[in-house]
C-alpha positions as a Markdown table, in Angstrom:
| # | Residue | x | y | z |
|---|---|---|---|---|
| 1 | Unk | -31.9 | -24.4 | 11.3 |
| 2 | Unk | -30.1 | -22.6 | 13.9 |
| 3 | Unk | -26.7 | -24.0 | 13.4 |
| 4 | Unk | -27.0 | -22.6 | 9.8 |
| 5 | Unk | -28.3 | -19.2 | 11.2 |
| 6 | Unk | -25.7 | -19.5 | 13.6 |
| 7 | Unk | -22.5 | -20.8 | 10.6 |
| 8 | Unk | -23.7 | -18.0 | 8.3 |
| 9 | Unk | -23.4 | -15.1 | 11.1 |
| 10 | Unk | -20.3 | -16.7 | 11.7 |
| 11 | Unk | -19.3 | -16.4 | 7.5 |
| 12 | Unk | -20.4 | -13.7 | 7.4 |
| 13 | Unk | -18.2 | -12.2 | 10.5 |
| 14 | Unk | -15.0 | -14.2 | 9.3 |
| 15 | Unk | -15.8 | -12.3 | 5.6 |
| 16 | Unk | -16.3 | -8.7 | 7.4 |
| 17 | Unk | -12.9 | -10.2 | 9.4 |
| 18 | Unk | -10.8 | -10.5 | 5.7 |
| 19 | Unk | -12.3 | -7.6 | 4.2 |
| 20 | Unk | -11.1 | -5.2 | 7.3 |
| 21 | Unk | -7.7 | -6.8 | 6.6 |
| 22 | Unk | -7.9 | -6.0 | 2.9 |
| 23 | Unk | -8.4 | -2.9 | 3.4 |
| 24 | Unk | -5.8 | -2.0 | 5.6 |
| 25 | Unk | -3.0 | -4.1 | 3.4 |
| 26 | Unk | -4.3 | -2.0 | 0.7 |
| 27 | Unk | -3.6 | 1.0 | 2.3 |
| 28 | Unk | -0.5 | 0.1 | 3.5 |
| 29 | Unk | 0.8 | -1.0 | -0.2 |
| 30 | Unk | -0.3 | 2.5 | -1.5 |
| 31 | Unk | 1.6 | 4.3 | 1.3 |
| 32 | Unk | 4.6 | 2.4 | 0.4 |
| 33 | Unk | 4.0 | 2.7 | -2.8 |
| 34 | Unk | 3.8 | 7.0 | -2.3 |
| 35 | Unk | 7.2 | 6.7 | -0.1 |
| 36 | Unk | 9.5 | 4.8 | -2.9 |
| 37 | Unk | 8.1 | 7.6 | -5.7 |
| 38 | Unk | 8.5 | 10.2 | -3.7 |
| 39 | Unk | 12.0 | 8.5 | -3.4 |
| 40 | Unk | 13.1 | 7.8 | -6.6 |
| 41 | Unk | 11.7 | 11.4 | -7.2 |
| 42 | Unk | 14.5 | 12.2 | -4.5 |
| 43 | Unk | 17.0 | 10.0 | -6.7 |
| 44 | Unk | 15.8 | 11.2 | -10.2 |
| 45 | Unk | 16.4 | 15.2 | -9.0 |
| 46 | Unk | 19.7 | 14.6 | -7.5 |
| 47 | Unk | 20.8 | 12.4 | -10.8 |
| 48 | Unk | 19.8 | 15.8 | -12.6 |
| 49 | Unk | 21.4 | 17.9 | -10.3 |
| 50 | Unk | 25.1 | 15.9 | -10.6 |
| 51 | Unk | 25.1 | 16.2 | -14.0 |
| 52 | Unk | 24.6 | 19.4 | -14.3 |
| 53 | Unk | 27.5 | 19.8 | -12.2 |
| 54 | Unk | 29.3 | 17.5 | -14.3 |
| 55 | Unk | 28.8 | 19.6 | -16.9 |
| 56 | Unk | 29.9 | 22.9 | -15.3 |
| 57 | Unk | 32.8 | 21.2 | -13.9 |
């Protein structure tokens, strides 16, 4: 009875262990994610901007 007290507490610490890490993959996928938009932002503006120069030229 107490090795299975003892296995779940340890479940339950590994789970707590891979939710943490979850989390903070998560939120390192979404701040990528926010840096390549706000790049191909960057990208899509200066795209504009050349051929409107293009055009002018």
């Amino acid at each position: 009875m107490v090795e299975a007290s003892r296995d779940e507490s340890q479940l339950r610490e590994n789970l707590q262990t891979l939710l943490d890490l979850y989390r903070e993959l998560v939120q390192v996928c979404q701040e990528e994610q926010q840096k390549l938009a706000a790049e191909l932002i960057q990208t899509h503006n200066a795209r504009q901007g050349a051929q409107v120069y293009q055009l002018f030229s």
